[in-house]
C-alpha positions in Angstrom: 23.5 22.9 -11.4 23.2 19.3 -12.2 19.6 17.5 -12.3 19.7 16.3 -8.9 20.7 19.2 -7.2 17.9 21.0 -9.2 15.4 18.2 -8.4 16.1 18.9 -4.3 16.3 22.8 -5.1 13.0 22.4 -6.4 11.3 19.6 -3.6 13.1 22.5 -0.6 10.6 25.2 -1.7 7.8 23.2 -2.2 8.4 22.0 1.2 8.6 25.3 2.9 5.6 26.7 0.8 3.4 23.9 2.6 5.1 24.1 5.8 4.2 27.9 6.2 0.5 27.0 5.7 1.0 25.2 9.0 1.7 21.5 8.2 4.8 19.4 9.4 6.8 17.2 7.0 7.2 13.7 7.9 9.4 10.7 5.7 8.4 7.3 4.8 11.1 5.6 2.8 10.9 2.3 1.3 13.2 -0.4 2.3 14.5 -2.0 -1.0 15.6 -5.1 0.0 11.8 -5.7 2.1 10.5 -4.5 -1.4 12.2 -7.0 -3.5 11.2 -9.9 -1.1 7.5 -8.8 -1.3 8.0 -8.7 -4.9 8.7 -12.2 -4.9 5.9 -13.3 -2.8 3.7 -11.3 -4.3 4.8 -12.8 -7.8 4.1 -16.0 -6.3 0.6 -15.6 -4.6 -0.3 -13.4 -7.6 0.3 -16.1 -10.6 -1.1 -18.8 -8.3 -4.3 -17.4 -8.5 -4.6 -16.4 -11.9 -2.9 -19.4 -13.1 -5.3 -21.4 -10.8 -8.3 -19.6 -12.9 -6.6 -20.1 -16.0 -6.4 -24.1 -15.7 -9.7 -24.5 -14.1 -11.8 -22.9 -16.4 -9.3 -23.5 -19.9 -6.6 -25.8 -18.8 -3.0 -24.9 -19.3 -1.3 -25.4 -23.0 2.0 -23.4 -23.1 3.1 -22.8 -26.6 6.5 -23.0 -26.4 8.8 -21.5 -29.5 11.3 -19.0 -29.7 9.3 -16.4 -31.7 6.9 -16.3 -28.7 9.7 -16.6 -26.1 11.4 -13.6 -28.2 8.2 -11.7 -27.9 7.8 -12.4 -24.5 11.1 -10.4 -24.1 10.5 -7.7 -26.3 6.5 -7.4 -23.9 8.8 -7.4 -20.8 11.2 -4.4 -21.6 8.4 -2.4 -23.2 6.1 -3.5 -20.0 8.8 -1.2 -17.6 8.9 2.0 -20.2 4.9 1.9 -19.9 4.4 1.2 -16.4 6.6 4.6 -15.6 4.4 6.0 -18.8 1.6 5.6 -17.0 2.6 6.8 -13.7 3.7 10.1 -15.6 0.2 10.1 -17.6 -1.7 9.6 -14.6 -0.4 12.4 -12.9 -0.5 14.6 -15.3 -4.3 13.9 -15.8 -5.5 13.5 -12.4 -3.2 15.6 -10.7 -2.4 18.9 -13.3 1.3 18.1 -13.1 2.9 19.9 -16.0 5.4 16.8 -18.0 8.4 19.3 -17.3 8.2 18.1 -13.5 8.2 14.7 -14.2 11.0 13.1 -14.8 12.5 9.5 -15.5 15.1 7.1 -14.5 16.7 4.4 -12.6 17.6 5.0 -9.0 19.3 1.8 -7.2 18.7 -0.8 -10.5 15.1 0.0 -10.4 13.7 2.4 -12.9 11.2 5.2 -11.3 9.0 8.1 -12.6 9.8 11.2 -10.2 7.0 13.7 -9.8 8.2 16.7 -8.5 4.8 18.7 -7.1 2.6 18.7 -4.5 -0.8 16.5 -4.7 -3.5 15.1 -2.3 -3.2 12.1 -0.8 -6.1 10.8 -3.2 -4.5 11.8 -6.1 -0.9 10.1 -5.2 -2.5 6.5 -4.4 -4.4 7.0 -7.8 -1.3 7.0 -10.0 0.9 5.2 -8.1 -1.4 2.4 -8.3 -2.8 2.6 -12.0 0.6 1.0 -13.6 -0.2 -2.0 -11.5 -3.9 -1.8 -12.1 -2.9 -1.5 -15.8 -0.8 -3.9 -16.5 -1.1 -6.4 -13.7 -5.0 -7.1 -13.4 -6.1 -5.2 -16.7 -3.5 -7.7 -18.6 -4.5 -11.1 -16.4 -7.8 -10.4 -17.6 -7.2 -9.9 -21.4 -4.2 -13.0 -20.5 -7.3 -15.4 -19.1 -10.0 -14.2 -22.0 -7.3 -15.4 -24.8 -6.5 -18.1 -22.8 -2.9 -17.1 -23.0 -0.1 -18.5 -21.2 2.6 -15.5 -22.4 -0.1 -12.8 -21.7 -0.6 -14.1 -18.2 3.2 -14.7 -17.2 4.0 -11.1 -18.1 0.6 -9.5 -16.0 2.3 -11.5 -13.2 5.5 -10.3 -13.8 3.7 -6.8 -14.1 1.5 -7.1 -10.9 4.9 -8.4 -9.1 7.0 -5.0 -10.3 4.2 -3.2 -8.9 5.8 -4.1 -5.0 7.3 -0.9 -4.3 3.5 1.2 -5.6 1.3 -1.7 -4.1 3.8 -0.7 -0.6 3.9 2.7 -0.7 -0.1 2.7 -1.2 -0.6 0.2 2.1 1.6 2.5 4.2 -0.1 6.4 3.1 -3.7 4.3 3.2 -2.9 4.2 6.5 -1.4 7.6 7.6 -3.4 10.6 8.6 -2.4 13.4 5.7 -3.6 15.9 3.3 -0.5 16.6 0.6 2.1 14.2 -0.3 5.5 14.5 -3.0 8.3 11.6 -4.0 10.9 11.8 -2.2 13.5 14.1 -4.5 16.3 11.4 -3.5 15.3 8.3 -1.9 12.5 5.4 -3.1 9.4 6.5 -1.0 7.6 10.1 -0.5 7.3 12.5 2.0 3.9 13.3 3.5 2.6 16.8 5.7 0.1 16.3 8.2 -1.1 19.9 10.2 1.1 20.9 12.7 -0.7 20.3 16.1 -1.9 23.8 17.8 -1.3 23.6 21.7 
């Protein structure tokens, strides 16, 4: 049985362990293309405000060289291994998630941290959001206090990957449920609201 096939093995009777408590299973997938768009914006509006900030209250001096472009780089690609780090960390911390149900990789082009077990709604929006809380505003902040141009593009670059958490997060905010697990297959999650008693 390849990892896949154990992945859905595994989500299947997590589902029907929930389900006989008397709650229904509903999807919410993510619509990649919509996500990469809002990326974009979001990368837009994002490092227009902080780049606003930085030249009102420091100006803007970019330091231009290829050590710090080559840095830059090197921030980037470790930037995408610690944003699914943290997603992993998160939910082993606030939700108990052992690290042998949480795996890695890249579904589509886009790299993901899969948590296969069931948590509270709470506890999903907590680390889905922390990468982006991490690295997007946590970096701007540390980006505008050293006055750093190559800090603050990559927060904005961070911030922007964070699309796909930031939508995921605005959709369950807004849907009535008590348990929630990543889809085993597809970018988005699945969420179980109590079966209705007639």
């Amino acid at each position: 049985m390849d990892r896949l096939e154990k992945r859905k093995e595994i989500f299947n009777h997590i589902v029907e362990d929930i389900e006989k408590t008397g709650y229904v299973m509903k999807h919410n997938k993510i619509d990649l293309m919509k996500m990469n768009i809002f990326s974009l914006i979001l990368m837009i509006i994002y490092g227009s405000i902080v780049f606003s900030i930085q030249i009102f209250f420091h100006g803007l001096t970019i330091d231009f060289t290829f050590q710090n472009y080559i840095l830059f780089l090197m921030g980037l690609m470790v930037s995408i291994i610690v944003h699914e780090g943290i997603h992993a960390l998160t939910a082993h911390i606030v939700s108990k998630v052992p690290f042998h149900q949480i795996e890695f990789g890249i579904m589509k082009g886009n790299p993901y941290c899969y948590v296969c077990a069931k948590v509270t709604k709470k506890q999903y929006l907590f680390f889905v959001l922390m990468p982006t809380i991490v690295l997007g505003i946590g970096m701007s902040i540390i980006g505008l206090l050293m006055s750093n141009f190559w800090v603050l593009l990559l927060a904005i670059l961070n911030f922007a990957s964070g699309a796909g958490d930031i939508c995921v997060a605005y959709q369950l905010v807004n849907q009535e449920c008590e348990f929630v697990i990543d889809h085993p297959t597809d970018v988005g999650y699945v969420y179980f609201e109590k079966k209705e008693v007639f």
